[in-house]
Backbone bond lengths (Angstrom), bond angles and torsions (degrees), N, CA, C in turn:
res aa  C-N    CA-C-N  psi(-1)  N-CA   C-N-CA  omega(-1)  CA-C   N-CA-C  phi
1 X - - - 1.453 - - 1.525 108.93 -
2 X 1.269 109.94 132.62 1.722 107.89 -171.61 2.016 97.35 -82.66
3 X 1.225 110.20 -162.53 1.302 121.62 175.19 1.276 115.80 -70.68
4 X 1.397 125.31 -51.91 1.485 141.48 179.99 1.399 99.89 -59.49
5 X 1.192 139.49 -23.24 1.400 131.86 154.64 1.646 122.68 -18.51
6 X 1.837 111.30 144.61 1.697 83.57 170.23 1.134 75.91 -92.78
7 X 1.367 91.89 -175.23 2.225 127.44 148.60 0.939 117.09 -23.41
8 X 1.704 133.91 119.10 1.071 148.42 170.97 1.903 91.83 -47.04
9 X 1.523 132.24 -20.35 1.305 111.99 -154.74 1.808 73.82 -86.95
10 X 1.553 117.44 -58.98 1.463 111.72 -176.64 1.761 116.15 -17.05
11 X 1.005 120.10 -69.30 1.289 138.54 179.32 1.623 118.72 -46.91
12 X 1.261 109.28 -41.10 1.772 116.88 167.43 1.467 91.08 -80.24
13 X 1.216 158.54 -34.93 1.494 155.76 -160.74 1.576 85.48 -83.21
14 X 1.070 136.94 -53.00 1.772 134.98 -170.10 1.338 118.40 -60.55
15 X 1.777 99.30 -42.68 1.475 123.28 177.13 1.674 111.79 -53.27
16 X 1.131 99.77 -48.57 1.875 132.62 -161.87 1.721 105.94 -85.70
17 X 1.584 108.86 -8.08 1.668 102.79 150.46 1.784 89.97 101.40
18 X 1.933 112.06 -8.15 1.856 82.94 169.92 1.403 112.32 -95.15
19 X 1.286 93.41 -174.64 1.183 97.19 -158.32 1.683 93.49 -93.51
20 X 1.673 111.77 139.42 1.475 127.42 178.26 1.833 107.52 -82.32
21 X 1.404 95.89 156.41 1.447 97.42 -178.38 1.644 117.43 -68.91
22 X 1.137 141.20 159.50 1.514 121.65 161.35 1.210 114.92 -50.15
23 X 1.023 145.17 -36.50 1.553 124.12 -157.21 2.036 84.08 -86.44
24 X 1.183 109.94 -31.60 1.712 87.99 -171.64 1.599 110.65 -77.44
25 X 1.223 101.18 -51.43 1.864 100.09 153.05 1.362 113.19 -18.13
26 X 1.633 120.62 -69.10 1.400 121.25 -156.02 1.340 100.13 -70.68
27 X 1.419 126.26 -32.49 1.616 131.25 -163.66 1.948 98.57 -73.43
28 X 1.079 116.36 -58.85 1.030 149.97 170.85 2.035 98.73 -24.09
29 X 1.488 93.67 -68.90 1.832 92.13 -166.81 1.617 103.56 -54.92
30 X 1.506 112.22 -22.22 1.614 99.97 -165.55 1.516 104.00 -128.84
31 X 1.213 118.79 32.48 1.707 125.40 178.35 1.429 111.20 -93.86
32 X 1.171 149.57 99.27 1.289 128.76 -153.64 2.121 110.05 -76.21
33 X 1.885 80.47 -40.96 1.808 89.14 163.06 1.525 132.75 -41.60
34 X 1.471 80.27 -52.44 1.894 83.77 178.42 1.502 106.48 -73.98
35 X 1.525 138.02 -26.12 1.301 117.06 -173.90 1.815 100.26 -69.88
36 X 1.486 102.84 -46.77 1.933 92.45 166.97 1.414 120.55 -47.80
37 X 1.308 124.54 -46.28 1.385 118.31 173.11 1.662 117.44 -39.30
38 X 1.463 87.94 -59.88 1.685 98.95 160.46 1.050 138.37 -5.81
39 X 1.335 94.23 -82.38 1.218 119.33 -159.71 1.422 115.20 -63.30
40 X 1.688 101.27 -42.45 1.590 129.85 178.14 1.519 98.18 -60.02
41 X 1.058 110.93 -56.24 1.994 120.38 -174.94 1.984 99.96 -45.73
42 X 1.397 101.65 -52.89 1.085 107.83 176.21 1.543 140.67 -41.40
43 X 1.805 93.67 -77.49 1.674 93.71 150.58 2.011 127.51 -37.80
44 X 1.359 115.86 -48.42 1.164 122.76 -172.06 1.499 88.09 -52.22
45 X 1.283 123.45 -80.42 1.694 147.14 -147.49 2.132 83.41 -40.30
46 X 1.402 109.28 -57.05 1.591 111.52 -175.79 1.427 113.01 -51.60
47 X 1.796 120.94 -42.91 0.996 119.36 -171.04 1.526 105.46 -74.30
48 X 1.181 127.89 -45.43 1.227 119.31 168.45 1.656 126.15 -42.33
49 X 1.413 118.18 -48.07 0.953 104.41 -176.38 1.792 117.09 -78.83
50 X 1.051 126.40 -36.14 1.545 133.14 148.53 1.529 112.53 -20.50
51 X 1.350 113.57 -44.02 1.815 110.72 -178.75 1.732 105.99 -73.46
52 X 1.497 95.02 -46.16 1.518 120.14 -163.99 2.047 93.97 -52.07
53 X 1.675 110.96 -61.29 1.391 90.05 169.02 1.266 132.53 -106.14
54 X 1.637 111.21 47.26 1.301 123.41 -175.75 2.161 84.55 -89.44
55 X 1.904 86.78 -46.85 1.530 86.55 -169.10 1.437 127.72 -69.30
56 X 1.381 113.74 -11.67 1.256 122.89 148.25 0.651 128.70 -65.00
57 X 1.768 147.48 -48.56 1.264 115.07 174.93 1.954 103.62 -74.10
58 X 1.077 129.88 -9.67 1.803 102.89 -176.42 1.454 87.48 -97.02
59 X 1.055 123.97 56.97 1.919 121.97 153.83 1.256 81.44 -117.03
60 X 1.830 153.32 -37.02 1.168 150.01 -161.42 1.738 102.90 -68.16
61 X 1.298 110.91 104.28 1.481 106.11 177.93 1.632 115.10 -53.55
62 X 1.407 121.40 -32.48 1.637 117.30 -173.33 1.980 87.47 -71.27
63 X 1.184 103.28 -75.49 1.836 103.13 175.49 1.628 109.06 -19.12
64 X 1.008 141.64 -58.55 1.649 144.56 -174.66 1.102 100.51 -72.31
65 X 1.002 128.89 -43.96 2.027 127.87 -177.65 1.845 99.80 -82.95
66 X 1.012 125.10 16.71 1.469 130.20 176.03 1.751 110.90 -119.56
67 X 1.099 87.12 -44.16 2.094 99.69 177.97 1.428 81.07 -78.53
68 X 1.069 144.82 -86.18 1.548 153.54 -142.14 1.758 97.97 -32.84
69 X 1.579 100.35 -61.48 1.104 105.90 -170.06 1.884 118.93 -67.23
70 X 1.384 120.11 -51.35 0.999 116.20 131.10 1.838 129.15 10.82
71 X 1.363 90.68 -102.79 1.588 95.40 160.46 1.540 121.70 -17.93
72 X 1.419 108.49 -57.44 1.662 125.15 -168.32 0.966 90.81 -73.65
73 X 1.290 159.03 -34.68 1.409 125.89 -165.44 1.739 105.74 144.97
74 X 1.479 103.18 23.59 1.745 101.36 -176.57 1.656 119.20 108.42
75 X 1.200 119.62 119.30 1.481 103.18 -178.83 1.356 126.79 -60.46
76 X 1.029 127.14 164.01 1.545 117.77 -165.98 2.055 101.66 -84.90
77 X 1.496 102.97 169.18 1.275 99.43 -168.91 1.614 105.38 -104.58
78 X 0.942 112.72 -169.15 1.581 114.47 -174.36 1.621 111.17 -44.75
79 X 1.140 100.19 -32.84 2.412 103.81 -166.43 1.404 89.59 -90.16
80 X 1.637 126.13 -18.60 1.617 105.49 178.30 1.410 80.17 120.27
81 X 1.359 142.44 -32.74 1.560 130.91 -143.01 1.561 78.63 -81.27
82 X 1.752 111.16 150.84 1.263 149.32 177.19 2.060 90.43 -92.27
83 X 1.419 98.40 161.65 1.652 100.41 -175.97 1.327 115.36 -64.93
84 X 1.462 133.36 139.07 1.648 110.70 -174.29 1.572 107.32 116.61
85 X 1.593 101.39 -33.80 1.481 111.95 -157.74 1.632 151.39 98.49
86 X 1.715 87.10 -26.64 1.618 80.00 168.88 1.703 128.50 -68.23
87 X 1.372 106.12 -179.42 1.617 92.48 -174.39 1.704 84.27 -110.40
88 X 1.717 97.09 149.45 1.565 116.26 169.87 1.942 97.45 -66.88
89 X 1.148 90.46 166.92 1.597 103.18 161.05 1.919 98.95 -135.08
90 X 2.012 98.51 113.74 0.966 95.72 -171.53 1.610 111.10 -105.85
């Protein structure tokens, strides 16, 4: 990022849906840095929110007893039997 750059905070504020001032707007359409900054700000901002309701649903106790099982070897089927056939003990 050269000097004429705004603020890395400007740039998470653009990312984050407010609205940028004109002059960072104007810097912005033709900065090639800041569209990489961007872009990078961007992906992050997605990955965050992906964790954010990854961790919501495993606060859901039925959701955690579904991955859990999963994990083990397949969720169990309607009679309880795990894939293969045996029965879980739930």
């Amino acid at each position: 990022m050269s000097k004429d750059c705004p603020p890395r905070s400007e740039l998470d504020d653009l990312v984050m849906g407010r609205v940028p001032s004109r002059r960072t707007r104007r810097h912005v359409e033709s900065c090639i840095s800041c569209h990489a900054v961007l872009e990078q700000l961007g992906r992050d901002a997605r990955l965050v929110q992906s964790l954010r309701e990854a961790a919501v649903l495993l606060s859901d106790p039925a959701t955690s007893d579904v991955i859990e099982a999963c994990l083990d070897g397949g969720p169990p089927d309607a009679t309880g039997a795990a894939p293969g056939g045996e029965l879980r003990n739930n």
